[in-house]
C-alpha positions as CSV (number, residue, x, y, z in Angstrom):
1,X,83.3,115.5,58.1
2,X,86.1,113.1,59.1
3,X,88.1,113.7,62.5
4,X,91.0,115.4,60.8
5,X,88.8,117.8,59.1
6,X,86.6,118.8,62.2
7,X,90.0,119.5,63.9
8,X,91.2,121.5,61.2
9,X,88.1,123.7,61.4
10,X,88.1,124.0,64.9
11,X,91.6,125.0,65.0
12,X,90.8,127.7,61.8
13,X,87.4,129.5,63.4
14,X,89.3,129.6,67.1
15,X,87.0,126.9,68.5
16,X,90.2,125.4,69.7
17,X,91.7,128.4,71.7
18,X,95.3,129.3,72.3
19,X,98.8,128.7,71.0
20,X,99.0,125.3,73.0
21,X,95.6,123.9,72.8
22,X,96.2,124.3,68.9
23,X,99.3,122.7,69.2
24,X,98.4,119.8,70.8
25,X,95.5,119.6,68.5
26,X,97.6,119.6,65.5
27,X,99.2,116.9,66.8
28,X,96.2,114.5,67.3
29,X,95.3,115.6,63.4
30,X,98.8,114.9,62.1
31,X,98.4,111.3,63.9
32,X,95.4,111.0,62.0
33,X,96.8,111.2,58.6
34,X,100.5,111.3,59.2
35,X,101.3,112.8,56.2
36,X,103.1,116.2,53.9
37,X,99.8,117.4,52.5
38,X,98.3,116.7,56.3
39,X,101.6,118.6,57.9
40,X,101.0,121.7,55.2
41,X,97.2,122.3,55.8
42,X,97.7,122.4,59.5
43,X,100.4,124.7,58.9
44,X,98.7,126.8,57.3
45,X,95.7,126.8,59.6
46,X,96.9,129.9,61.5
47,X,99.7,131.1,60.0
48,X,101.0,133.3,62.9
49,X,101.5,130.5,65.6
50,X,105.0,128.7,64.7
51,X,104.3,126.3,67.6
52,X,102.6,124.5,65.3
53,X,105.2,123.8,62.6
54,X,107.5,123.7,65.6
55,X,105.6,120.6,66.8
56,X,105.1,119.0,63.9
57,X,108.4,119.0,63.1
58,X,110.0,117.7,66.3
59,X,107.7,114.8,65.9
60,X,109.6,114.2,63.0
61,X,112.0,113.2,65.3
62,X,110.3,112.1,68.4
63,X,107.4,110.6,70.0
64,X,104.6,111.8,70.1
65,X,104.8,111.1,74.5
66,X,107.9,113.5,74.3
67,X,106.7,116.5,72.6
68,X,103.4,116.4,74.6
69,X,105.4,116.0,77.8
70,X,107.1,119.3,77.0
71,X,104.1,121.3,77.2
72,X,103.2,119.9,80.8
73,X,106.8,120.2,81.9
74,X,107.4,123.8,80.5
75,X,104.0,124.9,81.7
76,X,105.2,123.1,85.3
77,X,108.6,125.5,85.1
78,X,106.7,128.3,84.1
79,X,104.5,128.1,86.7
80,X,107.3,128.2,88.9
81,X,108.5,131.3,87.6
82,X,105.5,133.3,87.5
83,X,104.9,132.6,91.2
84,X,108.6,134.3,92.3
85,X,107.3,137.1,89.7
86,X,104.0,137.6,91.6
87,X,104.2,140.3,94.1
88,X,102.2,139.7,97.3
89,X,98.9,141.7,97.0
90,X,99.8,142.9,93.1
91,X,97.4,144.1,90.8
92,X,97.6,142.3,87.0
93,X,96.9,143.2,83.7
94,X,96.2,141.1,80.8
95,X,94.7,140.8,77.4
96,X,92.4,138.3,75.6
97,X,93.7,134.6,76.2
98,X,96.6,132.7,77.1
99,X,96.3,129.3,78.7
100,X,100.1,128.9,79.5
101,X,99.6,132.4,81.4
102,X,96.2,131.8,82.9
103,X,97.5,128.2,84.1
104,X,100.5,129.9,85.6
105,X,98.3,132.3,87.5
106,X,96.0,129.6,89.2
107,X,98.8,128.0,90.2
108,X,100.5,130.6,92.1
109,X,96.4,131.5,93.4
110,X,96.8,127.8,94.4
111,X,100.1,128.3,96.4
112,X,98.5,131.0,98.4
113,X,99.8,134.1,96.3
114,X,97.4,137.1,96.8
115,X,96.5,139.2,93.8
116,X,94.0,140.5,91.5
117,X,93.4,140.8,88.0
118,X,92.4,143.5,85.3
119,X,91.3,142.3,81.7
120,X,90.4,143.2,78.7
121,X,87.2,141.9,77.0
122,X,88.9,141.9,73.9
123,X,86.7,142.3,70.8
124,X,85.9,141.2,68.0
125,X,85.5,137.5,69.5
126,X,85.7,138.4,73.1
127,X,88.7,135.8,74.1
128,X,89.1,138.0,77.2
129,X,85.8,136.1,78.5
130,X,87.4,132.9,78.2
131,X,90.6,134.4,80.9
132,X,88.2,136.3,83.3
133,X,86.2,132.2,83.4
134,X,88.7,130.4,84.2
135,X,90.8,132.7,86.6
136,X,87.0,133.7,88.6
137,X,86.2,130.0,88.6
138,X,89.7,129.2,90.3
139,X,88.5,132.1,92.8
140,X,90.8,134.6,91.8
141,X,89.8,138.2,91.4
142,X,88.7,140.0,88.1
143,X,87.9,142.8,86.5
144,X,87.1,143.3,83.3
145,X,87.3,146.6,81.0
146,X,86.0,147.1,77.4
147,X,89.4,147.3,75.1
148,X,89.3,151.2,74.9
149,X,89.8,151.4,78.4
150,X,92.9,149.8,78.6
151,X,95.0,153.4,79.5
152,X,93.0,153.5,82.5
153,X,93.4,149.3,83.1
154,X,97.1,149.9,82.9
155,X,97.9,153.0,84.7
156,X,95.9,150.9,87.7
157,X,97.9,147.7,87.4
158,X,101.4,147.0,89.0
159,X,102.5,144.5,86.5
160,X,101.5,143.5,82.6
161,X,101.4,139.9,81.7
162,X,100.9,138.6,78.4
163,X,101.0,135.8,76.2
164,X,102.8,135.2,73.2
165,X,101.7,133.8,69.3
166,X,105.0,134.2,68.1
167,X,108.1,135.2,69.4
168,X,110.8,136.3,66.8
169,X,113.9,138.5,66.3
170,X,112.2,141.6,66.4
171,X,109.8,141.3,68.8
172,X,106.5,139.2,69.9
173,X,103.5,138.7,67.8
174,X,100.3,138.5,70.5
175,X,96.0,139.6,69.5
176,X,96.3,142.8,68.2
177,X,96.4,145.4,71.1
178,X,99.2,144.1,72.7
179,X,101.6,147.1,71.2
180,X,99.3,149.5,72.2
181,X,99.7,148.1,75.6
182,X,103.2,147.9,75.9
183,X,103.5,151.2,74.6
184,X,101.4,152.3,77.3
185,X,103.1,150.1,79.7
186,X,106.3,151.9,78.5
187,X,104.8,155.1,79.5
188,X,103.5,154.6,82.8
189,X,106.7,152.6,83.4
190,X,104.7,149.1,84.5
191,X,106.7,146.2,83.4
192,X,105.8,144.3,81.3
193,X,106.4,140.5,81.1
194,X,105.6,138.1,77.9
195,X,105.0,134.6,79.1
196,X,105.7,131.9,76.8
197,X,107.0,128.6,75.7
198,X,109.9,128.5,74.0
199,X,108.5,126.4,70.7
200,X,106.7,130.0,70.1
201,X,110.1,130.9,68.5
202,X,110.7,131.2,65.1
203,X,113.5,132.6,62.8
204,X,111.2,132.6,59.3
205,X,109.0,135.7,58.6
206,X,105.8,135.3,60.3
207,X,102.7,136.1,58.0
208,X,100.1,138.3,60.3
209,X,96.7,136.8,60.4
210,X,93.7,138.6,59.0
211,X,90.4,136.9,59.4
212,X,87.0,137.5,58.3
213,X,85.4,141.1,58.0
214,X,82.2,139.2,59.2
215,X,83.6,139.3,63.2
216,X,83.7,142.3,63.4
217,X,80.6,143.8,61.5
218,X,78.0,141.2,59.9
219,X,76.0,143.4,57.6
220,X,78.3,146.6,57.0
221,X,77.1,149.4,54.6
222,X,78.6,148.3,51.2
223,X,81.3,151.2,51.0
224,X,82.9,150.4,54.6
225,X,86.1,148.8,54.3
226,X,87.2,146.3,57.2
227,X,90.5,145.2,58.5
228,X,90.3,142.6,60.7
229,X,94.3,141.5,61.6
230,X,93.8,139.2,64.7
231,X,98.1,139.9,65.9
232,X,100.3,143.0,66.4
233,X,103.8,143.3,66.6
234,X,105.4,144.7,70.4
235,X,109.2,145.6,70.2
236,X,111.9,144.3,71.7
237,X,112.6,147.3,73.9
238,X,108.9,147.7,75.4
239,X,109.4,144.1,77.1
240,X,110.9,143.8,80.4
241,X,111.7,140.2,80.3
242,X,110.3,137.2,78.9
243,X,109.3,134.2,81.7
244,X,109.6,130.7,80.1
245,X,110.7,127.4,80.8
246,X,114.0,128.8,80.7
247,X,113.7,130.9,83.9
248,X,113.0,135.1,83.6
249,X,115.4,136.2,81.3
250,X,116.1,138.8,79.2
251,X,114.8,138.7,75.1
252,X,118.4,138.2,73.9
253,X,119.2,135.5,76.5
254,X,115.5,134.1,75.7
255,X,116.7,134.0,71.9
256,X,119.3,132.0,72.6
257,X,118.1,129.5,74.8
258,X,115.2,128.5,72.6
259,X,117.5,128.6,69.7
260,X,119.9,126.4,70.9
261,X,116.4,124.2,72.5
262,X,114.8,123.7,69.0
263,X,118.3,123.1,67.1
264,X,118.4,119.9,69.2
265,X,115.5,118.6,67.4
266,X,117.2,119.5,64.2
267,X,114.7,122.7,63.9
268,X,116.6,126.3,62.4
């Protein structure tokens, strides 16, 4: 297997982890063989991250020293943001796997911001192990609950933070469970705040992932029927705000700031 094709499978069975870190990946690939057919199969790799074919197309138009720099310097502002967010002493709740978010959170644990976080474990691949290793290494404090429990995870938390896949005119596409959290959220009246950076956005329809039955049941009786969609959709009005590069705004505000963002770089 040649370098491009290892990175393309790595990226496809979610040994390369989150939105960014796939990204960035891409982007090494595509310098491999710089090329359509290159651009379309890592694309299509996982067809509910536009950051991807954001990316990719930017570099189009750039260096490839530019668009890596934006990562660091939205992830830098982000930071930033996330730390004014942070109540002293607060009580977090999160799901599965964000690195922009879990980068954000060790740095305002860095800058001497007290708080402690609640997790889901999130099945079928159990992503929410990669969050509660990385925030626990960083010495920050974690629990984690199986994903049924995540009423009880919730009603216990002062604040939701999540991640985003994609982020689109109807609402944000984050691992399936996320709705059911916000909706939950919504009723126990916790914000809830969607981190992200703003090459999430898309205007096109965004094709929901589903992967193999395999993840979640390896030898299941012959008439059991699996659905295994990895994303779910949470509406615009369950989100409190949406922290980005861009500052804590509002979704509308969001839109338009990472619209007028990616039309700079030619991308609609």
């Amino acid at each position: 297997m040649d370098s491009f094709s290892k990175i393309c499978a790595d990226i496809k069975s979610i040994k390369i982890q989150g939105a960014t870190n796939v990204a960035k990946s891409a982007i090494k690939a595509y310098c491999l063989k710089p090329t359509k057919k290159s651009k379309e199969i890592l694309i299509k790799l996982r067809p509910t991250e536009p950051m991807v074919s954001n990316a990719l197309n930017i570099l189009e138009k750039s260096s490839t020293e530019n668009v890596l720099n934006h990562f660091e310097n939205a992830q830098e502002f982000i930071n930033y943001y996330i730390q004014k967010l942070i109540s002293q002493n607060s009580v977090i709740f999160t799901h599965c796997h964000s690195n922009t978010l879990a980068q954000a959170l060790i740095s305002a644990h860095k800058s001497k911001k007290k708080f402690s976080i609640i997790n889901t474990e999130t099945r079928p691949l159990y992503q929410g192990h990669i969050t509660a290793k990385q925030l626990s290494k960083a010495g920050i404090k974690v629990s984690m609950i199986v994903d049924s429990e995540m009423l009880e995870g919730i009603k216990n938390a002062n604040i939701v933070l999540l991640g985003a896949d994609a982020v689109t005119k109807k609402g944000v596409l984050n691992k399936v469970g996320s709705a059911s959290i916000a909706r939950i959220a919504k009723d126990y009246k916790k914000p809830l705040y969607i981190v992200t950076d703003s090459w999430k956005f898309s205007t096109h329809k965004i094709q929901i992932e589903r992967r193999s039955p395999l993840e979640i049941w390896s030898r299941s009786p012959k008439n059991v029927k699996i659905e295994n969609f990895s994303f779910d959709l949470i509406p615009i009005k369950q989100i409190t705000e949406i922290v980005s590069e861009f500052g804590i705004l509002s979704y509308k505000q969001f839109i338009k700031e990472a619209k007028k963002s990616l039309k700079r770089y030619g991308v609609k």
